[in-house]
C-alpha positions as CSV (number, residue, x, y, z in Angstrom):
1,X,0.0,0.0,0.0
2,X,1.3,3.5,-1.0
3,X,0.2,6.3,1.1
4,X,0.0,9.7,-1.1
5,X,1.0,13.2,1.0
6,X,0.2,16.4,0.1
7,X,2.8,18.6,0.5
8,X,2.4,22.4,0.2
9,X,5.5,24.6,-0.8
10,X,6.0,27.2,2.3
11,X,6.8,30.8,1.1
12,X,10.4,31.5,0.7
13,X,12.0,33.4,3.4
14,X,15.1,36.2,3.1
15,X,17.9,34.5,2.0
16,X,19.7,33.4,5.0
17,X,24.0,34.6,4.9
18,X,26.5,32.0,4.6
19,X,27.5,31.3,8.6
20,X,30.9,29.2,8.0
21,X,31.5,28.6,11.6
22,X,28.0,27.8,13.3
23,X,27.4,25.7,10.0
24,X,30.5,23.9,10.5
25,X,31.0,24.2,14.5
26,X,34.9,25.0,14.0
27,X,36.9,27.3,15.4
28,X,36.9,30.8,14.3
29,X,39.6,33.3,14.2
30,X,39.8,33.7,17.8
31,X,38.3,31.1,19.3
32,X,35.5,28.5,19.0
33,X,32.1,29.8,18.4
34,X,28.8,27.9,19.5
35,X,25.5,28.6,17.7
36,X,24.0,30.9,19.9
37,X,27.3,31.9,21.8
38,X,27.3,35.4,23.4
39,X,29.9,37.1,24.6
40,X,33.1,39.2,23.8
41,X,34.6,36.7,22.2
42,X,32.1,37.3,19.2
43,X,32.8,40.7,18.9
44,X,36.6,41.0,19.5
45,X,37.7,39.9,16.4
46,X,35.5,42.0,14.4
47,X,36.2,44.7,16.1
48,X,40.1,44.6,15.3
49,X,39.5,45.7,11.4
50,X,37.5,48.6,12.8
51,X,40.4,50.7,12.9
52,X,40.6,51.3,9.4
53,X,37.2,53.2,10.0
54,X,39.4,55.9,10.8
55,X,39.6,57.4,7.2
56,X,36.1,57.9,7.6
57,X,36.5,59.5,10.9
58,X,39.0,61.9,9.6
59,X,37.1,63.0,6.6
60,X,34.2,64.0,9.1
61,X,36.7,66.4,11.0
62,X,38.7,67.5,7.9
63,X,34.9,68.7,5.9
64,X,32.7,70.1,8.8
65,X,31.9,72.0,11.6
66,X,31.1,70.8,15.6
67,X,28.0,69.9,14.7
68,X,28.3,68.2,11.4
69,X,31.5,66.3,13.3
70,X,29.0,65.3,15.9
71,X,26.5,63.9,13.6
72,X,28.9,62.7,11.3
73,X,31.0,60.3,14.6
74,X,27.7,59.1,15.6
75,X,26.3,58.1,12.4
76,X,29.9,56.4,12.2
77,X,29.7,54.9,15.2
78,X,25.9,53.8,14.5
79,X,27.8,52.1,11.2
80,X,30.0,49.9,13.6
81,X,27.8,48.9,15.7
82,X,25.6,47.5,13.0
83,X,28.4,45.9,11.3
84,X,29.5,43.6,14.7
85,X,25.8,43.1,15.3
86,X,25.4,42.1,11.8
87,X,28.4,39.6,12.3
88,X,27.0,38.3,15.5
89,X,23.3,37.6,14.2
90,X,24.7,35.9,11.0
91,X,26.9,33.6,13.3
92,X,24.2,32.5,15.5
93,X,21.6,32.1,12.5
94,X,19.6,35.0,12.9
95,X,19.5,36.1,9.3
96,X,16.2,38.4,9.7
97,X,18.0,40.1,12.3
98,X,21.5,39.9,9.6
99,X,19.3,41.4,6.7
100,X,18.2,44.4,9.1
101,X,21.9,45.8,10.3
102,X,23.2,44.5,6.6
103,X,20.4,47.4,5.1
104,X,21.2,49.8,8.3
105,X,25.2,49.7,7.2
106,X,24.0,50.7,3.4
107,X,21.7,53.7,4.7
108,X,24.8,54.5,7.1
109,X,27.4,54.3,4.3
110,X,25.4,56.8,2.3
111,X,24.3,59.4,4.9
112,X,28.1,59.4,5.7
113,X,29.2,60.2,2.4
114,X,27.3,63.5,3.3
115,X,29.8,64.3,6.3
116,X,32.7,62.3,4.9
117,X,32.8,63.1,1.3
118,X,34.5,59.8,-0.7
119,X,36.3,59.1,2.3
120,X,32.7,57.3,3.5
121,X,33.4,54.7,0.9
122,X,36.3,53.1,2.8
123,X,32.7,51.8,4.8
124,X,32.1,49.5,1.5
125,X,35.2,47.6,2.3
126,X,32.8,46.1,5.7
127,X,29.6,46.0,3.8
128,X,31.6,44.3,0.7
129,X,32.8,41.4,3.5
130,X,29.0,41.1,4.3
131,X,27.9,40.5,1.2
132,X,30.3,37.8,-0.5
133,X,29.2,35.9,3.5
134,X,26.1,35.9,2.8
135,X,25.1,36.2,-0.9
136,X,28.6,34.2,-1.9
137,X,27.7,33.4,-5.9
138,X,25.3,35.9,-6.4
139,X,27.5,38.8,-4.5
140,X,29.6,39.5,-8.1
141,X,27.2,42.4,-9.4
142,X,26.8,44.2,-5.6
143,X,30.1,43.9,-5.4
144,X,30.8,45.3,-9.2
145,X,28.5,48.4,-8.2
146,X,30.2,49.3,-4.7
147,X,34.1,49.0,-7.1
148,X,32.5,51.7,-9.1
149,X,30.8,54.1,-6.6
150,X,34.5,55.5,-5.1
151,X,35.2,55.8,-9.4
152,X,32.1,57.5,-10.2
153,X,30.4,59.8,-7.6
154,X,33.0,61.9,-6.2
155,X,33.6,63.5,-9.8
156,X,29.9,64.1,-10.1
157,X,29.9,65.8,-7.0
158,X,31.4,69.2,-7.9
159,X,30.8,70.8,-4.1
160,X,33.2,67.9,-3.1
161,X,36.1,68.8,-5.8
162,X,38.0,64.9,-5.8
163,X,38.6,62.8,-8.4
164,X,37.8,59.2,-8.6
165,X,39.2,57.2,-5.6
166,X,41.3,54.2,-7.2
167,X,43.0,53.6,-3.7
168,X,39.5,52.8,-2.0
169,X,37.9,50.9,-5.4
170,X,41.1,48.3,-6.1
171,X,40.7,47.9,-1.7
172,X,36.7,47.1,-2.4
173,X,37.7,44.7,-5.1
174,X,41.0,42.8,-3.8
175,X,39.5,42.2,-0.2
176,X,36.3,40.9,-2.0
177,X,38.4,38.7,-3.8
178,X,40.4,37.2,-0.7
179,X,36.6,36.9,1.6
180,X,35.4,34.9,-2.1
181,X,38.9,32.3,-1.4
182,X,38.2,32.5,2.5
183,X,34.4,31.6,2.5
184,X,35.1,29.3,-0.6
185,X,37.1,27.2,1.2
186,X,35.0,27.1,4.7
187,X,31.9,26.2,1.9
188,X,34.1,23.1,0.7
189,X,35.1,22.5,4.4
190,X,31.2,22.2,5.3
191,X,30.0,20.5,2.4
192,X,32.9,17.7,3.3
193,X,31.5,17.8,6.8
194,X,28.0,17.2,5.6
195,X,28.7,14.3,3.0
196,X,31.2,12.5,6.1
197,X,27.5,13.2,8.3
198,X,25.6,12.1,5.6
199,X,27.6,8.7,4.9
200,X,28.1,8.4,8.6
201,X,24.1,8.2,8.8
202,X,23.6,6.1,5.4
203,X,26.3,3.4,7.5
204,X,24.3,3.4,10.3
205,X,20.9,3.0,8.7
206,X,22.1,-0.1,6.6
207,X,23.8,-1.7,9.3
208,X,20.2,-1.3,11.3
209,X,19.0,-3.0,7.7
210,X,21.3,-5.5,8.2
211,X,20.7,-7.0,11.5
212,X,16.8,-6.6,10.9
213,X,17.3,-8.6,7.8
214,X,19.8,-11.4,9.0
215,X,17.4,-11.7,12.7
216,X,14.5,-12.1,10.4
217,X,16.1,-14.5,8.7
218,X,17.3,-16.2,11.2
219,X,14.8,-16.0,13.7
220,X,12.1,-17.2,11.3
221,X,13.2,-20.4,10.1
222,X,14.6,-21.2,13.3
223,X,11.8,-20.8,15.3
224,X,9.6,-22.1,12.7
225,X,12.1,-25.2,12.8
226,X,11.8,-25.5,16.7
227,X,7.9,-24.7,16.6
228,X,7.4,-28.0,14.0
229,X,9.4,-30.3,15.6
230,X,8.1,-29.2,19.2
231,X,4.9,-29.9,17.6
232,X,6.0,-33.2,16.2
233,X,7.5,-33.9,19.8
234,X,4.5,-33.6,21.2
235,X,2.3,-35.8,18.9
236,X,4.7,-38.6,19.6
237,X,5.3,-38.4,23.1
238,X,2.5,-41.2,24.2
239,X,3.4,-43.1,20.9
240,X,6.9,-43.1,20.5
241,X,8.5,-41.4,23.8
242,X,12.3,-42.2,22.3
243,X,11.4,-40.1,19.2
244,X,9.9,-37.5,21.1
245,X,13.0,-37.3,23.2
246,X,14.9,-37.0,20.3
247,X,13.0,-34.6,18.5
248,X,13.4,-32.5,21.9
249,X,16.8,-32.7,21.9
250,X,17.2,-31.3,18.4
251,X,14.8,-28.7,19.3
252,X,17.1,-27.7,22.3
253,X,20.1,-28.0,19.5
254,X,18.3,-25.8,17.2
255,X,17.7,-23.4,20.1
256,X,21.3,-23.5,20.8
257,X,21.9,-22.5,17.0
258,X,19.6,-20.0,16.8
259,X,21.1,-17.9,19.6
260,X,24.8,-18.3,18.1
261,X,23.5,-16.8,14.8
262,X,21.8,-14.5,16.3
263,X,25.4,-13.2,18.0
264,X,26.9,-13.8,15.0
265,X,24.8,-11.8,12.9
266,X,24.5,-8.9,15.5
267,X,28.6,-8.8,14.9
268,X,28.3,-9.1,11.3
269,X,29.6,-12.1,11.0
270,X,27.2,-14.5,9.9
271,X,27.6,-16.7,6.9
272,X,25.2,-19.1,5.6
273,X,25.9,-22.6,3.3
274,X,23.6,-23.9,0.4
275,X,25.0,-27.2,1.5
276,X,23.8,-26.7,5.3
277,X,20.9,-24.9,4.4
278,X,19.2,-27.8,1.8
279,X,20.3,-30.1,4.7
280,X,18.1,-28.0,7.1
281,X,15.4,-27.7,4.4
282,X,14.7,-31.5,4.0
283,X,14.8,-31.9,8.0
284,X,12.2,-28.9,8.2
285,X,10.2,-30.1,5.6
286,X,10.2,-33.9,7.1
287,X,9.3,-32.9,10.4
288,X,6.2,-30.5,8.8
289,X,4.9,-33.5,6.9
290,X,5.9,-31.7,3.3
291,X,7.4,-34.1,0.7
292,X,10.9,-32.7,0.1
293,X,12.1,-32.8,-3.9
294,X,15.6,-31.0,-3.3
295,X,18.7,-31.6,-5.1
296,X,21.4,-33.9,-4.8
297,X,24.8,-31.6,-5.5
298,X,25.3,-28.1,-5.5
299,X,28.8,-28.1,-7.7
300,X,27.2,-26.2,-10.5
301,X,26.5,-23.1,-8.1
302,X,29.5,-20.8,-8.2
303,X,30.9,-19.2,-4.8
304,X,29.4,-15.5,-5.1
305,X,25.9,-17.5,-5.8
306,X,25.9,-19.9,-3.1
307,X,25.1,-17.5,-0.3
308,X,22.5,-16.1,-2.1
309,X,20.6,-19.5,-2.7
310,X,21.4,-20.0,0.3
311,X,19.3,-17.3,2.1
312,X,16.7,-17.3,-0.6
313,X,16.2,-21.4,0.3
314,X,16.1,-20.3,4.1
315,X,13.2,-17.8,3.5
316,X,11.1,-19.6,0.8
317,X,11.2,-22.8,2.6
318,X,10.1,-21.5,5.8
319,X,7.6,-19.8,4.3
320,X,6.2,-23.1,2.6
321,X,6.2,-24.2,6.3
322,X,4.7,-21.3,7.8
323,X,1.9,-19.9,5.4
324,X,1.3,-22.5,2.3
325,X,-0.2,-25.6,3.7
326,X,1.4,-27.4,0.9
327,X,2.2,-31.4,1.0
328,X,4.7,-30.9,-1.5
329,X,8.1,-28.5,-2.0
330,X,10.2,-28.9,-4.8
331,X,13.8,-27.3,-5.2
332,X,15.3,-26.3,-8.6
333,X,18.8,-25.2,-8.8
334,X,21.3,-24.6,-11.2
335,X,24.4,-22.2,-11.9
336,X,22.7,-18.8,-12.1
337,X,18.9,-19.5,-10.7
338,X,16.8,-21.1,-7.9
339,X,13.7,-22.1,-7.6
340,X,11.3,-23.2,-4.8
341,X,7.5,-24.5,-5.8
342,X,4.8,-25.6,-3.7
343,X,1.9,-26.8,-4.5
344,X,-0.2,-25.0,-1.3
345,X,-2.5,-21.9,-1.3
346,X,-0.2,-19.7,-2.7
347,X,-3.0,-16.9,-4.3
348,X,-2.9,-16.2,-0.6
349,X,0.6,-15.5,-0.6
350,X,2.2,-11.8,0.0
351,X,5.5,-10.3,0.5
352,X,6.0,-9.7,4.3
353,X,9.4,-8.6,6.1
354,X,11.2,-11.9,4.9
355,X,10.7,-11.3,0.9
356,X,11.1,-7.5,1.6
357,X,14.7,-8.5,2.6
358,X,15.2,-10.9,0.2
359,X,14.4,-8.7,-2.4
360,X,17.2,-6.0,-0.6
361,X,19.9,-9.4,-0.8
362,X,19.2,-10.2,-4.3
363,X,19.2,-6.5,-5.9
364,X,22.7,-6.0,-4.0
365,X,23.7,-8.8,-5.8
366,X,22.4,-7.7,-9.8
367,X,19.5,-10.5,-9.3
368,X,16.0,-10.3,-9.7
369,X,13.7,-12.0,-7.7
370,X,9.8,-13.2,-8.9
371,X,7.4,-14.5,-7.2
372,X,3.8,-15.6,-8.5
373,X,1.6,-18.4,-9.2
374,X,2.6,-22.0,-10.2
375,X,-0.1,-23.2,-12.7
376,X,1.6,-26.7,-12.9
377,X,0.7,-27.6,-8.9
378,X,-1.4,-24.6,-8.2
379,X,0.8,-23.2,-5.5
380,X,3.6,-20.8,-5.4
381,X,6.8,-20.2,-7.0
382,X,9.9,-17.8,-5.6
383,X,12.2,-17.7,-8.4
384,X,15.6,-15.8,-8.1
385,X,18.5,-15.1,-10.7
386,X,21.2,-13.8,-11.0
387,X,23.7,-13.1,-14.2
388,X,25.0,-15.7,-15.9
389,X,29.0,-15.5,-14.9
């Protein structure tokens, strides 16, 4: 049964800035950095680059009076202070909070450029950081337009009487350049990071798939093994005592059995032999009352096939025991295929947990597995191949 969900696409929210070191959880420049860390430590190193805020600062003296100097060193402060709260908010993933002081440090850099002529633009050095961290790939045309405002506007300005500021463009452009090789790298360090999580988890998730399988297997036929020959014990325990003893003794040895695979397949160890399996089969089938045709040798089967058959004679067998009713199991084997036919109730049949897994073992191995109808007895056929060698 498939169940169908609906799933509804949710509204896309402002793109959230690249965070190297919360995505990662590494170190940062001076010191490690937790998601949601507060602190000085997350505003120490920012800070240090501040100083070069200082041809800003002298701008603001060098073009105004005490009040314009005023407004000018708090509008400059206002800048920084957006700038290490922007760096803070993007490092503990609060990108709404990023996007607000990333659009307060444009608003900033321009009302500055009233007070500090094209000495303001040294400011799109800090908002040129902020954009390649958090627009990365799509930060090249932002990035082409702050290069050209030091080149462009102060020779439109005539009140300002400068020239186009190469100094403060090539800055803009070769600091862009190094933050694109510095957050490139921490990109490729995070997407290594995720794939090592990612296979980590896929490890895990097949081992689990694993040991479901091989207990399922295991369990199965063993306690379907102990469960008919319990049951044969007990029909012949007024009748024939000595055969019910030994029938309980086997069941005890099968018990015994059961629990060792059961260790060994929890360690990953277990291994399984067509030759010990079609030996287990025609005791199974015996003690169920099922007339066993199985084959006589198995040298035809090569030694990457034999495994296989092996588990796929464990699992169709015991379900011919378990759900068929059938009198009669037949065996067909050769290089590449197996067969097992029964001649029960087998339009009753349906995969379950054992087949499910089956169907995992052969596909690993490039097989196919059928299952359906067998018109010639009226039961039910589980088929498997595998390439021809």
């Amino acid at each position: 049964m498939f169940i169908m969900a609906e799933t509804t696409q949710a509204p896309q929210a402002e793109p959230a800035p690249f965070d190297p070191h919360a995505a990662l959880r590494l170190p940062g420049p001076f010191g490690r950095v937790r998601p949601g860390a507060r602190g000085w430590r997350t505003w120490l190193f920012p800070s240090v680059f501040l100083i070069y805020l200082a041809q800003p600062a002298s701008g603001v003296l060098k073009h105004n009076g005490p009040a314009g100097q005023i407004i000018g060193m708090v509008v400059l402060l206002a800048f920084m202070f957006s700038y290490l709260s922007a760096m803070s908010a993007g490092r503990n993933e609060r990108y709404r909070v990023f996007w607000r002081y990333y659009w307060a440090m444009v608003a900033l850099c321009a009302i500055e450029a009233v007070f500090a002529h094209g000495d303001a633009f040294v400011m799109l050095v800090y908002i040129g950081v902020q954009t390649v961290a958090s627009r990365f790939e799509k930060s090249v045309p932002w990035l082409a337009v702050m290069v050209a405002i030091p080149l462009v506007v102060p020779p439109l300005i005539k009140s300002w009487h400068a020239t186009s500021d190469w100094g403060t463009a090539l800055a803009i452009a070769i600091i862009s350049l190094a933050m694109f090789g510095f957050f490139g790298l921490l990109r490729a360090n995070q997407q290594l990071a995720d794939a090592r999580t990612e296979v980590a988890r896929l490890a895990a998730e097949n081992e689990r798939s694993r040991i479901a399988r091989d207990l399922h297997d295991l369990l199965g036929h063993s306690l379907t093994t102990i469960t008919v020959k319990a049951g044969l014990a007990s029909r012949l325990a007024n009748r024939d005592p000595a055969r019910a003893a030994q029938e309980i003794s086997e069941v005890e040895n099968l018990a015994r059995q059961a629990l060792t695979d059961v260790r060994a397949a929890v360690s990953g160890y277990r291994e399984v032999s067509l030759g010990n399996e079609l030996a287990a089969a025609r005791e199974v089938l015996r003690a169920a009352g099922i007339a066993a045709d199985l084959p006589g040798a198995i040298d035809l089967v090569g030694e990457h096939e034999s495994e296989l058959f092996a588990w796929v004679l464990r699992e169709g067998v015991t379900n011919v025991v378990r759900h068929s009713r059938a009198n009669r199991c037949q065996v067909r084997l050769n290089s590449h295929s197996i067969e097992i036919i029964d001649n029960g109730i087998g339009a009753n049949a349906h995969d379950g947990n054992g087949l499910t897994g089956l169907r995992e073992r052969v596909a690993a191995a490039g097989g196919t597995l059928s299952v359906a109808t067998a018109p010639a007895v009226a039961g039910w056929r589980l088929r498997v191949e595998v390439p021809a060698a």
